[in-house]
Residue, then its C-alpha position, 0 to 999 in steps of 0.5 A: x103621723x108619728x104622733x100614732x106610733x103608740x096607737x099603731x103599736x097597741x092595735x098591732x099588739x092586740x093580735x098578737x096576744x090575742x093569738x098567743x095569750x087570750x082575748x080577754x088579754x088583748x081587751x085588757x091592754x087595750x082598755x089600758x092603752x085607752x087610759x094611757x092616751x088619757x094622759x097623751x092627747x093634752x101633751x102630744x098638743x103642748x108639743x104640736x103648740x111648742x113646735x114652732x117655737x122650736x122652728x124659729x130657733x136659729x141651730x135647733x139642739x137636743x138642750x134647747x128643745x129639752x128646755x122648751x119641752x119640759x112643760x110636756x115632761x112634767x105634764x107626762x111624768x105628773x100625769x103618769x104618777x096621778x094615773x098610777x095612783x089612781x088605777x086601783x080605782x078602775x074595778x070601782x070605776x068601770x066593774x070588777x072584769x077590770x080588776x086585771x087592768x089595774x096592774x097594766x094600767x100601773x106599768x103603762x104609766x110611765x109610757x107617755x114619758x118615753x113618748x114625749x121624749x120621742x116626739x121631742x126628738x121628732x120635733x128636733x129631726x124635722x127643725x133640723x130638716x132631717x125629716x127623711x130619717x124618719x123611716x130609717x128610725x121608725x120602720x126598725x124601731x117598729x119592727x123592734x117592738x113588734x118582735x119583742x112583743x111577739x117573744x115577750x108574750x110566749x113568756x110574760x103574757x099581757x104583761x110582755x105586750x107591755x114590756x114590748x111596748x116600752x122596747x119599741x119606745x126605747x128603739x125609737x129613741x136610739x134610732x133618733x140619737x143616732x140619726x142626730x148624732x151624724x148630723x151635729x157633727x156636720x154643722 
């Protein structure tokens, strides 16, 4: 499912800083991600709610699904915001071994955003029955943060295991705008 691209990136993650960083590093961004799915689940379902919504329209476009899927962006980008305010509270929470995933927690907060705008676009690809371009996209954009993440550690630690995972975001994001580009000029 592409709705686990975040969750398969996380996990893939977690060796490669637990290798190149620490452990505990990897317990901390997966302890982290945890928090961040708090926010994902309820909107990956608004989503797979709006999906058929989206299948009904006759010329599916990025403008048309934008607009159904703005529930979603608030619900992320609110929920990011709430997140982020709240992160300070984890060592409180959940003790003070998780005083470090505070700031993890804070730049994982915007994540769930770039997440809804790829599976909006997911949503987009599939009404358009370009459904095939999903492993030209994912497969690369994958590998993109993979990479990245694997650089970003050397240099940034945990925190570059964060960064690499916006890249991958933002690598399936371009790969879907330009699978949709080609397309819209054919109809």
């Amino acid at each position: 499912r592409k709705q686990d691209v975040t969750r398969i990136q996380a996990d893939a993650n977690k060796p490669i800083l637990a290798r190149l960083e620490s452990p505990s590093g990897a317990g901390l961004l997966g302890a982290a991600h945890r928090i961040t799915d708090i926010i994902l689940l309820p909107v990956q379902a608004m989503i797979v709610v709006l999906a058929p919504r989206i299948f009904r329209v006759a010329t599916p476009n990025a403008k048309g699904i934008f607009t159904l899927g703005l529930p979603s962006l608030a619900v992320a980008l609110g929920s990011s915001v709430l997140v982020f305010m709240c992160a300070p509270w984890l060592p409180t929470i959940l003790g003070n071994s998780y005083a470090r995933a505070v700031e993890l927690v804070q730049l994982l907060a915007l994540l769930p955003c770039a997440v809804v705008v790829r599976l909006l676009l997911n949503t987009l690809l599939a009404a358009q029955n370009q459904q095939q371009a999903f492993y030209r996209i994912y497969a690369p954009g994958v590998t993109v943060g993979l990479l990245a993440t694997a650089s970003l550690i050397v240099t940034f630690g945990v925190t570059g295991a964060v960064i690499g995972a916006y890249v991958s975001e933002f690598a399936i994001v371009a790969f879907q705008a330009a699978a949709l580009i080609p397309h819209k000029r054919h109809q």
